[in-house]
Steps between C-alpha positions, in 0.01 A plus 500: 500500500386288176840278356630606185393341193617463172300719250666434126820380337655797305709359186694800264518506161611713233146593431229449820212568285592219236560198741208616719308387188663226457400397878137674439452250230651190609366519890155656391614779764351865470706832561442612860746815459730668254743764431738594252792260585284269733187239486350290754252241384259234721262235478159602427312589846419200665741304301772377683887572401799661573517892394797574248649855371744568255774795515678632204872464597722667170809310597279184562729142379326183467579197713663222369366168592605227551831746592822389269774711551625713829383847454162434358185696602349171735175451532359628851180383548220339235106459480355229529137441302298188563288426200284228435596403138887494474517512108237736443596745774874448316352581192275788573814654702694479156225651336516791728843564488718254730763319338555129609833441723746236318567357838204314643528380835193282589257332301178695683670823477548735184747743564468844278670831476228802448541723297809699728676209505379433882479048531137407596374155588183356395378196687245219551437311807556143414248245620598310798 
């Protein structure tokens, strides 16, 4: 008997088609499957990565991050992107549709909301 393994991260969204996209463009990902109210997307074969797919969900809320008042939709998990050039990475994200968070934590670490409002971090390994 083979362990389990993890196969994709499934986000929703008010629309899985449009932040599939979003992902398509900003990872350089390809769809591996879709369906009316569902997309999964991958790395390119032989690429390496972590699988994503996208549900439409009608009553879907954005998070709230960092969280300010009780009661807020939280933020229950994140993705994390290394990239090699911080500010262009930043840049190109806005370009494609992420929106910059006010609130930034760390100076090697951009942290972004896609386009359904879901927090994503960009980062660079610093030098030792």
């Amino acid at each position: 008997m083979s362990p389990a393994r993890l196969s994709t991260v499934v986000l929703d969204a008010r629309d899985a088609h449009e932040l599939a996209g979003f992902y398509l463009r900003l990872l350089g990902y390809e769809v591996r499957a879709e369906e009316p109210d569902w997309v999964l997307i991958g790395p390119p074969p032989g690429a390496g990565g972590t699988a994503l797919s996208f549900e439409t969900e009608p009553e879907y809320v954005p998070p709230v991050w960092p969280t300010r008042r009780p009661g807020d939709q939280q933020m229950m998990l994140h993705l994390d992107i290394e990239v090699d050039d911080l500010e262009a990475e930043t840049a190109r994200a806005v370009a494609e549709g992420a929106r910059l968070a006010e609130y930034q934590p760390q100076s090697d670490v951009r942290v972004l909301y896609d386009p359904s409002g879901h927090p994503f971090c960009l980062w660079v390994q610093e030098s030792p």
